[in-house]
C-alpha positions in Angstrom: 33.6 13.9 130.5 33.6 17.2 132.0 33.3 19.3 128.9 29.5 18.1 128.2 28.3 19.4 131.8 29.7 23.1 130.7 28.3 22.9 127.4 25.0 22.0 128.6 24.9 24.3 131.6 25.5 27.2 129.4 28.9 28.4 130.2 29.8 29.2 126.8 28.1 31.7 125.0 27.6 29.4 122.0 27.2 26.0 121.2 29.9 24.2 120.1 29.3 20.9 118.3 31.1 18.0 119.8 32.3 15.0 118.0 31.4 11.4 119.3 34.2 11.2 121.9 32.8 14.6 123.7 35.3 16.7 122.3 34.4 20.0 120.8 34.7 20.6 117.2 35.8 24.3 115.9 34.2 25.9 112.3 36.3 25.7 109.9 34.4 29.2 108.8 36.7 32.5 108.4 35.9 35.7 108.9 36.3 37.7 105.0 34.3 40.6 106.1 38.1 42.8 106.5 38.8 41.3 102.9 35.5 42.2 101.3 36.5 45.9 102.3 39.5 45.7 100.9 38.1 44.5 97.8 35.5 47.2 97.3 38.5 50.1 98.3 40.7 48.4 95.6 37.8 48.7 93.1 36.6 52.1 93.9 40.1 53.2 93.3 40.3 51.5 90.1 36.8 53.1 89.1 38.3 56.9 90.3 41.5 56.4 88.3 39.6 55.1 84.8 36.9 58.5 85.8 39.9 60.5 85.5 41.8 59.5 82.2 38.6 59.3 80.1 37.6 62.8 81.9 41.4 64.1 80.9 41.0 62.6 77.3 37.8 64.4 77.0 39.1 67.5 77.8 42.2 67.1 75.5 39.7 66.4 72.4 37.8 69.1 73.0 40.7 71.7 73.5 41.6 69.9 70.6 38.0 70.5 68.5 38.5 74.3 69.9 42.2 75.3 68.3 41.2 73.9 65.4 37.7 75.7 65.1 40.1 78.5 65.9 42.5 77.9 63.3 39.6 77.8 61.0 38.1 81.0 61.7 41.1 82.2 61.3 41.9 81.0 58.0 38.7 81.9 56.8 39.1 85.3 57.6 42.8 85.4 56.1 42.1 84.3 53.1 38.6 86.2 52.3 40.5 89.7 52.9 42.1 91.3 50.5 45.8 91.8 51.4 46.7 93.6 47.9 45.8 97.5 47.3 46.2 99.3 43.9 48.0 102.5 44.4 48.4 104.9 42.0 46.8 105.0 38.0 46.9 102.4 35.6 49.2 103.0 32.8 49.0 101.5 29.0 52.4 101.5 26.9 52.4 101.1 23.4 56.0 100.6 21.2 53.7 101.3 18.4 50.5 103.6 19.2 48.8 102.4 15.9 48.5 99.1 16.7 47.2 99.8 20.6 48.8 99.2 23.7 51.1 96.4 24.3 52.6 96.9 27.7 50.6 97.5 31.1 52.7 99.1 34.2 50.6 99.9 37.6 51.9 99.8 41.1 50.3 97.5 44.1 51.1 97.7 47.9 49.5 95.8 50.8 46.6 96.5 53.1 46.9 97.7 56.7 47.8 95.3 58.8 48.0 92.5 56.2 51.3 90.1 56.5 54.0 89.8 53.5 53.4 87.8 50.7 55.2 86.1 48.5 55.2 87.4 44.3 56.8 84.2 43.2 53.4 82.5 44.0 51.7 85.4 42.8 49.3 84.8 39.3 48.1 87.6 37.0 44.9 86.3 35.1 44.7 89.2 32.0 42.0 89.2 29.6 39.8 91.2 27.0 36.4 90.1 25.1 37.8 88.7 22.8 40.5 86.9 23.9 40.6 83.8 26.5 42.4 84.6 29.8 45.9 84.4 30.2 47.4 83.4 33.5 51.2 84.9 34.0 53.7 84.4 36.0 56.8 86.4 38.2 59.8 86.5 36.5 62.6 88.9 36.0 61.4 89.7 32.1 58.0 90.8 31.7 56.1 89.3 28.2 52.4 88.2 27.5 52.9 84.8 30.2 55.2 86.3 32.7 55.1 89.8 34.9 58.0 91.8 36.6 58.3 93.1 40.4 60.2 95.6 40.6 60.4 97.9 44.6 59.5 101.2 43.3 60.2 100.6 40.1 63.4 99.6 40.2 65.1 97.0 42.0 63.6 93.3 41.2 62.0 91.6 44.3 60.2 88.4 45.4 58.1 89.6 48.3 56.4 92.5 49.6 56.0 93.7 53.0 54.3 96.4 54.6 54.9 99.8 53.4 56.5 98.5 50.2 55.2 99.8 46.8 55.8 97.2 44.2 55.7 97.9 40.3 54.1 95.6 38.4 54.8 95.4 34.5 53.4 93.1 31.9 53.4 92.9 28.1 50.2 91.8 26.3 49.2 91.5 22.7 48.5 94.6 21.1 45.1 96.3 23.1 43.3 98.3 20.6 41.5 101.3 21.2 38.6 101.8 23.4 39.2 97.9 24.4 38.1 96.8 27.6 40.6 94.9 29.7 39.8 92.5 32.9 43.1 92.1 35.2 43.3 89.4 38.3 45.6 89.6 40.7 45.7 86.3 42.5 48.1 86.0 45.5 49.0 82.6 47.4 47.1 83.8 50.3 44.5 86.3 50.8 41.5 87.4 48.0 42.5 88.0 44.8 42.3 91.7 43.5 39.9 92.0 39.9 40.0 95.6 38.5 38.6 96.5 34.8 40.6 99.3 32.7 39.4 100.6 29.1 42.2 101.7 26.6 41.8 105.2 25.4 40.1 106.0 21.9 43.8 107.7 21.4 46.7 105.5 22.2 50.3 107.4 22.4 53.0 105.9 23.9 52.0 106.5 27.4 48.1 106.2 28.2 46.0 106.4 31.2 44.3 103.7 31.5 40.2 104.5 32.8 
């Protein structure tokens, strides 16, 4: 009975309801404001952490995009310089000067700065006006499919490095006289090396050929 008189006189800074037999009755409201905090840290954390993988992904697909734009260029520039350099004349062999020349012997090296190569992947494309190309081959025997690569002329190899000077010898069906010839030197990597030679009006059985 003497709870009502406090109530009413204002002794408590806020009204508390009271049930029927005078007593008071407390909210059964809690305070969530120190959990909604919580809440929003947790998902700001969760938004900084996702920010950062998909900003490290990025940045590994574009390094990514850039090595291999790189590798590109690179490539590109490899294989549209030459690497192979004639050195030396262009000689024309004939076992029989009558019939024309049937055996072609020149030497090749490499261009400055240009990395070894390999001769076994190597193709020779040979051809005159009026016959179709040919496309030879490295090999120890030289005929009209295959070539020889022999280190200055004498010792057979399969690659050539810098500084090397490589002979290369061939044998083709008889050239006649005054015969234009087309020769293709195709490497595995790098441009491939076209030159044109003419057979001489006199064949012997060593020519120049010009």
């Amino acid at each position: 009975m003497l709870l009502k008189p406090f109530v009413t006189q204002g002794y408590w800074n806020h009204q508390c309801p009271l049930s029927k037999e005078g007593k008071i009755m407390h909210s059964s409201k809690r305070n969530d404001e120190g959990f909604t905090g919580l809440e929003a840290a947790i998902v700001l954390i969760a938004f900084v952490v996702v920010a950062a993988v998909f900003s490290y992904v990025v940045l590994g697909a574009g390094f990514f995009t850039t090595q291999k734009a790189q590798e590109t260029v690179y490539k590109g520039v490899e294989q549209s310089t030459a690497n192979i350099q004639m050195i030396g004349i262009v000689y024309g062999l004939s076992s029989n000067p009558a019939s024309g020349v049937d055996e072609i012997r020149f030497s090749i090296g490499l261009a400055p700065g240009a990395p070894s190569i390999d001769l076994t992947k190597m193709k020779i494309v040979f051809s005159t006006p009026s016959t179709t190309p040919i496309i030879m081959s490295q090999n120890v025997t030289a005929s009209n499919t295959t070539f020889t690569t022999r280190l200055n002329g004498a010792t057979n190899v399969t690659s050539m490095s810098a500084n090397d000077q490589v002979e290369i010898d061939f044998k083709p069906t008889f050239v006649t006289a005054t015969t234009k010839m087309t020769i293709e030197l195709r490497p595995s990597v790098g441009a491939a090396l076209p030159f044109t030679k003419t057979a001489p009006a006199t064949i012997t059985n060593t020519s120049v050929l010009y």
